[in-house]
C-alpha positions as CSV (number, residue, x, y, z in Angstrom):
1,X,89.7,79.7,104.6
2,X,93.2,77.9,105.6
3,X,91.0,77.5,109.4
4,X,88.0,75.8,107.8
5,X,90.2,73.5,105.4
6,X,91.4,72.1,108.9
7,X,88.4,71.5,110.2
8,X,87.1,70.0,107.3
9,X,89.8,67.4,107.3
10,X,89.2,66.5,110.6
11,X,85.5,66.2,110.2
12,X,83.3,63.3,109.7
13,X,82.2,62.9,106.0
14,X,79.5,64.4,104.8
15,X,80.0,67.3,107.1
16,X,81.4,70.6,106.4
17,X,82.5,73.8,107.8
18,X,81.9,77.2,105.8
19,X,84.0,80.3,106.7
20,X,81.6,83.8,106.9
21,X,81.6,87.1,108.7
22,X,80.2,90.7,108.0
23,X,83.6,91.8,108.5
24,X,84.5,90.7,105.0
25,X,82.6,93.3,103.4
26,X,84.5,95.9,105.5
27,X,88.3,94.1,104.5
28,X,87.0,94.1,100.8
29,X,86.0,98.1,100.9
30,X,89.0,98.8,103.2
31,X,90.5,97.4,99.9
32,X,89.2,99.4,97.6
33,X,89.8,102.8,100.0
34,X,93.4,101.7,100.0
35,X,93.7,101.5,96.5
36,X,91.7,104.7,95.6
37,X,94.0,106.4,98.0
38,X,96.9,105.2,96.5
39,X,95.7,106.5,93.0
40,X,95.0,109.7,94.5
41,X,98.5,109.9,95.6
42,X,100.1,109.1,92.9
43,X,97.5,111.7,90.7
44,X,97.4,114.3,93.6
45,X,102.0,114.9,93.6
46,X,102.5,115.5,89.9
47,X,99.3,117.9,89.6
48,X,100.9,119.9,92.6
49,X,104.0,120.0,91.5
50,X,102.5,121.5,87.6
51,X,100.2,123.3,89.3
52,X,103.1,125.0,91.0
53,X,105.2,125.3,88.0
54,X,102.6,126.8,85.6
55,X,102.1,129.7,89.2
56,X,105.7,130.2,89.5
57,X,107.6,129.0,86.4
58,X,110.4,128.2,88.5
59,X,111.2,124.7,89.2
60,X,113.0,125.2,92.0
61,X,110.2,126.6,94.1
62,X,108.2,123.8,93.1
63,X,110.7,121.4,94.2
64,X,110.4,123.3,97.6
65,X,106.7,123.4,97.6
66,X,106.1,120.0,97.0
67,X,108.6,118.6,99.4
68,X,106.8,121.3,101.1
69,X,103.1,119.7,101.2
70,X,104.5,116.1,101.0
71,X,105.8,116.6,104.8
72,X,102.6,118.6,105.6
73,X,100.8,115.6,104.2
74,X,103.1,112.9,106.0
75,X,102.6,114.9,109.4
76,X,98.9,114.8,109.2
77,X,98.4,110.7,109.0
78,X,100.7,110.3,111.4
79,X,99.2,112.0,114.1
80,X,95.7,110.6,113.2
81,X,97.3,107.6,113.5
82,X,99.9,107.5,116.3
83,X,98.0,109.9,118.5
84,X,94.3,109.8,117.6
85,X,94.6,106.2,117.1
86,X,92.6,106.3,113.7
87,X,92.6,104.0,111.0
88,X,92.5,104.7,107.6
89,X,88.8,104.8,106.9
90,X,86.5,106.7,104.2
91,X,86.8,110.2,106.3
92,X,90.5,110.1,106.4
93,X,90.8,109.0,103.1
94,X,88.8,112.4,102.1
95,X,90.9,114.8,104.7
96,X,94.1,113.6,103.0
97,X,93.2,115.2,99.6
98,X,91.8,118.4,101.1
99,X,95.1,118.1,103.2
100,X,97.1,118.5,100.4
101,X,94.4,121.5,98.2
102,X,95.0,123.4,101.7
103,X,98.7,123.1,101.6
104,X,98.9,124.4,98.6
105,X,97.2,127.1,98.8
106,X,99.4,129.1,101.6
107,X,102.7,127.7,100.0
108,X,101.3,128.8,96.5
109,X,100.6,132.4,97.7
110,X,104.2,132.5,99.4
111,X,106.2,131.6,96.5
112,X,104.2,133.4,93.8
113,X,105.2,136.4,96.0
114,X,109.1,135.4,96.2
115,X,108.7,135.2,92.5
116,X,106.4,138.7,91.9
117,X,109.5,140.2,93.9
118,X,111.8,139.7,90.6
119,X,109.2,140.4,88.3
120,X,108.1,143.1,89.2
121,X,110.3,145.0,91.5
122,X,113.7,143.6,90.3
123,X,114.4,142.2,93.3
124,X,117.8,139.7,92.8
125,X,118.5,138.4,96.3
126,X,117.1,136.0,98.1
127,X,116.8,137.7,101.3
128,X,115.1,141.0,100.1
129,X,112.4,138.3,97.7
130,X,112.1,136.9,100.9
131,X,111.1,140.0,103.0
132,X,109.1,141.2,100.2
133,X,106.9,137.7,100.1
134,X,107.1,137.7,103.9
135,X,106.0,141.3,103.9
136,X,102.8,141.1,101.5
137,X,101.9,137.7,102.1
138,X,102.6,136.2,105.5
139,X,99.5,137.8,107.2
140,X,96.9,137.3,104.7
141,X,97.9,132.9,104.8
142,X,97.9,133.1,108.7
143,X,94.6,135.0,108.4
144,X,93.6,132.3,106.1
145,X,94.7,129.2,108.3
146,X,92.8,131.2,111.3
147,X,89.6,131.4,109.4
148,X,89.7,127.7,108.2
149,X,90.0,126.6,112.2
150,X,87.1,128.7,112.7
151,X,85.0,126.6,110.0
152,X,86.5,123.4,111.3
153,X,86.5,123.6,115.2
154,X,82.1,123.9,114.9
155,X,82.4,120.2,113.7
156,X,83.9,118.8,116.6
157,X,80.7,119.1,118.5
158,X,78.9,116.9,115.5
159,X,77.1,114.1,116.4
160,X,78.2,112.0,113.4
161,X,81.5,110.8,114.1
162,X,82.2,111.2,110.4
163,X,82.1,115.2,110.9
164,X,83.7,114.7,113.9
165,X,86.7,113.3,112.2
166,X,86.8,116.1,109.8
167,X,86.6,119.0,111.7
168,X,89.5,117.8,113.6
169,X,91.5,116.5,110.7
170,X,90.6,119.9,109.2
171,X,91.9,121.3,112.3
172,X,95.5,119.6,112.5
173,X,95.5,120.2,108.2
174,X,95.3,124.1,108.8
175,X,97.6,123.8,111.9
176,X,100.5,122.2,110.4
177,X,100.1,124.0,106.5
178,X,100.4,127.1,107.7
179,X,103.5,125.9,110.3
180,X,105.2,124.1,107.4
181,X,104.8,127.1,104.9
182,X,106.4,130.1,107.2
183,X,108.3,127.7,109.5
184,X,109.7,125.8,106.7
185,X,109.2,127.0,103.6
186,X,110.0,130.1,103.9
187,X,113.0,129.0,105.7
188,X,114.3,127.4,102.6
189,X,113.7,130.2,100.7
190,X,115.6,132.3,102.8
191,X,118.4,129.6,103.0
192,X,118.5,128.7,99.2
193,X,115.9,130.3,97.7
194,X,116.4,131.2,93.9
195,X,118.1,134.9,92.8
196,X,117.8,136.2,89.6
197,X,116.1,134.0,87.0
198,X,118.5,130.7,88.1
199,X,115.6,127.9,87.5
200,X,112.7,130.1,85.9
201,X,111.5,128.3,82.9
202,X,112.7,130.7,80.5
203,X,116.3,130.4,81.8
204,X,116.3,126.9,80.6
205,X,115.0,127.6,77.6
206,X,118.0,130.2,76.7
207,X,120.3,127.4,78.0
208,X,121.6,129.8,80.6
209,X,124.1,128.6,82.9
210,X,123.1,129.0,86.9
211,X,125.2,127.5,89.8
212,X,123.8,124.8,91.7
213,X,125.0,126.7,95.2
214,X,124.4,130.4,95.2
215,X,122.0,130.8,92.4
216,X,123.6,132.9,90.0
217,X,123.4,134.2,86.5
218,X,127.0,133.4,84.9
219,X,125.6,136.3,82.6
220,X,125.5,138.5,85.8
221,X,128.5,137.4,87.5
222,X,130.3,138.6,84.2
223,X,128.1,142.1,84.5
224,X,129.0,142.4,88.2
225,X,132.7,142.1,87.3
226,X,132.6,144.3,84.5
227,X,131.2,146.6,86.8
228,X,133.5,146.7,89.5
229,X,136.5,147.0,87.1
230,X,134.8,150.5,85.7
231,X,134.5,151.3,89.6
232,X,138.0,150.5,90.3
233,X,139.2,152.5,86.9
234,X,137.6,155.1,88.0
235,X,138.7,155.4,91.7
236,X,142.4,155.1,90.0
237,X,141.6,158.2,87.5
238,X,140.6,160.2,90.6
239,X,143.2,159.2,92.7
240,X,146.1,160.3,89.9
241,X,144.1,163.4,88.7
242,X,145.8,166.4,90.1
243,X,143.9,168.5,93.1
């Protein structure tokens, strides 16, 4: 518009110069993709992050898993777009959301498993939660990620660049959920993972106290201490109790 204004003024009267190309249409839906994806986004986070609690109950973990997925997420656009060269168009827009549904789904299976360990096994530490969720559930995502490249890698010999696109965005989805959610999220888990019940729902209820570094129950800190004193007690007793 500002191009054709010049022109105009520098025109003879009665003439005038109209601005117009095809390529409008495609700013003004490139528009509207933006914006849809943006709303996605913004709808797509919190549901993740609920959908995680309501799994888990555990804040914590979903902390992890949604930090989780958004890195997954950020890792995907930007190798479409610094190494495939790929703007953000209508098939991208769609990969992003099922980016995210897949990376959930392997990091939901891990930590429902780091939290079945307490539940029902009593498992308190976060190495032997870890082993057990590593131990039941590791093989069946990989399994899963394997299975989604073998529906995805068919599409890259599609005509339609469309399916193209997808099968390869597919591709690079299952590729870097299921590196994230061993490599990484399981890492944390490992590394600061929750013990006990420190940031389960129900602990906040009951207004427990947990510590923000090693995760535990004041409550059990107090039974660990009680315990040891009855140890040491009765080490003393046999120690002065004639042979």
């Amino acid at each position: 518009d500002s191009l054709a204004n010049v022109i105009n003024s520098k025109s003879l009267a009665g003439m005038q110069t109209v601005a117009a190309s095809k390529e409008w249409l495609y700013i003004e839906t490139q528009q509207a993709l933006e914006h849809s994806f943006s709303m996605g986004l913004a709808v797509c986070f919190p549901l993740t992050f609920i959908a995680m609690l309501f799994a888990t109950y555990n804040i914590l973990l979903s902390l992890y898993a949604t930090t989780t997925i958004a890195i997954i997420f950020g890792s995907v656009l930007g190798i479409s777009k610094l190494f495939l060269g790929w703007d953000l168009g209508p098939a991208e827009i769609v990969a992003s959301i099922i980016t995210i549904g897949f990376s959930v789904d392997y990091v939901l299976h891990l930590g429902h498993m780091y939290v079945d360990a307490w539940d029902k096994h009593g498992y308190r530490q976060r190495t032997t939660r870890f082993s057990y969720s590593a131990h039941t559930m590791a093989s069946t995502v990989i399994a899963g990620s394997i299975t989604t490249l073998g529906a995805a890698l068919p599409l890259l010999g599609a005509q339609a660049l469309l399916l193209q696109r997808m099968g390869a965005l597919l591709s690079i989805v299952a590729g870097f959920s299921i590196a994230y959610a061993i490599g990484f999220f399981m890492s944390l888990l490992v590394l600061a993972g929750p013990e006990n019940t420190c940031g389960d729902v129900s602990c906040l209820s009951k207004k427990k106290m947990c510590a923000c570094c090693c995760f535990h129950i004041k409550q059990d800190k107090e039974q660990r201490n009680t315990l040891q004193l009855n140890v040491m007690d009765t080490h003393e007793h046999e120690a002065g109790s004639p042979v």
